[in-house]
N, C-alpha and C positions, 0 to 999 in steps of 0.2 A: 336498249338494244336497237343498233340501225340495221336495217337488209338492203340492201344494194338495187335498186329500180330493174324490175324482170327477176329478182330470187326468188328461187323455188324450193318451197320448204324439204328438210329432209327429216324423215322420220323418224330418225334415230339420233344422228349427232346434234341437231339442234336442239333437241331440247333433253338430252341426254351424256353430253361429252365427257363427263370422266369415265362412264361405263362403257363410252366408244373408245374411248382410251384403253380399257381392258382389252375391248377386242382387235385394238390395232396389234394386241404385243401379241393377242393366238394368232393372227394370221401367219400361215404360211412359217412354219416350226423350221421347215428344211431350207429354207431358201430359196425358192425356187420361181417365185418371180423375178426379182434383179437381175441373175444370170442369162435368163430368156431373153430379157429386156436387153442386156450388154451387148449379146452375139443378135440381135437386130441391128441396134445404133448403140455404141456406147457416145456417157455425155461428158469425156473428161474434154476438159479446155472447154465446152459449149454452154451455149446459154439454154439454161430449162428452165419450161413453165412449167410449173406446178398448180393444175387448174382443178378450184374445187377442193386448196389445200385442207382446209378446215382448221385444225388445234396446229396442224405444221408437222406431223407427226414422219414425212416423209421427208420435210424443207433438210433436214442435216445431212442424208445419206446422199443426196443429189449434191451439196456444197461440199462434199468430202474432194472430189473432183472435178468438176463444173467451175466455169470461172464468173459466172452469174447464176444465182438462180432467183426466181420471182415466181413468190407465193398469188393466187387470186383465189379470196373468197368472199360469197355474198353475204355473208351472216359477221356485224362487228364484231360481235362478243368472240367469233370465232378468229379474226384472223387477228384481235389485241393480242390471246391467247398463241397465236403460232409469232407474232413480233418479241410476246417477251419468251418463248423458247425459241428466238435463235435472234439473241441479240448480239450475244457473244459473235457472231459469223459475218464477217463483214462484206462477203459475196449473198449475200439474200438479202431482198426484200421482200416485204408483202402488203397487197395493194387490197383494197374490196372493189369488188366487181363481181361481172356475172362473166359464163360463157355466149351469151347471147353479144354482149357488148363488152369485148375485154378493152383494160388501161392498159395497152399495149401496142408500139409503134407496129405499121409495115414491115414486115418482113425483117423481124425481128428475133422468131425464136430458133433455135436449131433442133430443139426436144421436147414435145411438151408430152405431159405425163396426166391421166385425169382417172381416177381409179375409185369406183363406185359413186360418181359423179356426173350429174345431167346425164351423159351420154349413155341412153340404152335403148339408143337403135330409134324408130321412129317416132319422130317430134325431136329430135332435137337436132333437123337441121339448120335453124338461125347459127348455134351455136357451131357448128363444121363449117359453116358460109364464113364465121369470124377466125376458123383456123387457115382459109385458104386467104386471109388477108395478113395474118401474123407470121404462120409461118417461111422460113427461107427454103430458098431452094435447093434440095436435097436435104430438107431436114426430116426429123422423124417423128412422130405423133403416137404415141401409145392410148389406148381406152381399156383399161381392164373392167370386165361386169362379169356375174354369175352365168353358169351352162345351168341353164336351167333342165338341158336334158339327159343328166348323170350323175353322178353322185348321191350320198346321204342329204347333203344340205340343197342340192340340186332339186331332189322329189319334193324339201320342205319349201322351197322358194316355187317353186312349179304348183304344190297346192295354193302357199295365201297366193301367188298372182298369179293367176290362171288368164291374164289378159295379155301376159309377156311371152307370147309364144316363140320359143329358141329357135324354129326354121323362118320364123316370118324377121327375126333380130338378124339371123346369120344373112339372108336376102339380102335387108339393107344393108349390110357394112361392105359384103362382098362386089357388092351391086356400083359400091361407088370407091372402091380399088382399093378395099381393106383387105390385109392378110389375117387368118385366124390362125393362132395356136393354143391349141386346146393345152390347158395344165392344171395337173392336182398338187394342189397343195398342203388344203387339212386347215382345220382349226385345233391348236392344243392349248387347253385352259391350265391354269394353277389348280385350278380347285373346282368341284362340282358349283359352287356359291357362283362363280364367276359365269360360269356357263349357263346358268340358270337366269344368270344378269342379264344378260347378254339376247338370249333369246326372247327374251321378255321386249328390248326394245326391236328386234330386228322384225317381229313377228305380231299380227292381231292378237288378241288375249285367248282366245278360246284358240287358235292354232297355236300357239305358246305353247300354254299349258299343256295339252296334247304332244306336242314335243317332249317337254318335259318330262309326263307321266312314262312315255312310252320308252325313252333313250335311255340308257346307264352310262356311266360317265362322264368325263368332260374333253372328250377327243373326238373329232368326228372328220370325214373322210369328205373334201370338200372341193369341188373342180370349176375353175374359172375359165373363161376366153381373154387371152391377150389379142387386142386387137391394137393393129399396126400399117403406116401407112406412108411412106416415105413420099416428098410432094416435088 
């Protein structure tokens, strides 16, 4: 396993990626990010980055229209994994790297997309210092992360990180010419087993569990920030 010079571990898909796989297919049941994402900047004909791709799990929906798209991630195991899903696709590639130091020319991208990835707000300015060099002008930059101050999953991500405080996140983005649109989405599982999977890596052990004990079922009411920022 190689990690890319500056990767920063993640809790969950590194050392758990088919189970992040389960929770890529709950996110978001209704659709309701991609539409948001479209009526900001839609990416058909442009080139998007997909930063932070991980397994690749989003590389196909962006190549369905996009006339390039380019996968970046720090972890190898992780972006072998998103090259042989989408070999077949002859507009993607995928590179390792980090957000702090992307393989990626000047002014270069039109869209880049980074969704539960480095970006959550303060400390991860190196990496935004590397979008104002990538991206072109008038392009669009999306960062989806958790509202940590709403929702079911909102209260559970607000207890284990009680050091991500959501007015001091919303500060930074807005601070440096990010728009925010708040959206719920949800999590819907196949099965209570998945959902059980699932929390187990998102969450410390003893906050897990506690989830777990306390919740019924495998559907839970779940609300993110899109953030967005045309350069």
């Amino acid at each position: 396993m190689s990690i890319a010079d500056g990767g920063i571990p993640s809790p969950n898909i590194w050392h758990h990626p088919q189970t992040y796989e389960i929770e890529n297919r709950a996110v978001d049941p209704h659709g309701v990010i991609e539409p948001a994402m479209r009526a900001i900047r839609d990416w058909a004909g442009a080139t998007v980055l997909d930063l932070g791709c991980g397994t690749g799990f989003h590389l196909p929906m962006f190549a369905r229209t996009a006339s390039h798209v380019i996968g970046v991630e720090p972890h190898g195991t992780l972006a072998a994994a998103a090259r042989r899903r989408t070999r077949q696709l002859d507009n993607v590639e995928v590179k390792q790297g980090t957000a702090q130091q992307l393989p990626i020319p000047d002014a270069s991208i039109d869209v880049m997309h980074a969704r539960w990835a480095y970006f959550f707000g303060p400390g991860s300015e190196p990496g935004l210092a590397e979008l104002d060099r990538v991206m072109r002008h008038g392009g669009t930059a999306f960062v989806i992360d958790n509202d940590g101050s709403r929702s079911t999953f909102g209260r559970w991500f607000s207890a284990a990180y009680p050091m991500i405080k959501p007015a001091e996140v919303e500060r930074f983005w807005t601070s440096r010419g990010w728009q925010r649109t708040p959206l719920d989405m949800g999590w819907r599982f196949e099965n209570r087993a998945d959902f059980e999977a699932v929390v187990r890596i998102e969450f410390q052990p003893q906050i897990a569990e506690r989830i777990i004990a306390s919740y019924p079922g495998h559907a839970v009411d779940y609300a993110i920030n899109l953030w967005s920022r045309t350069y």
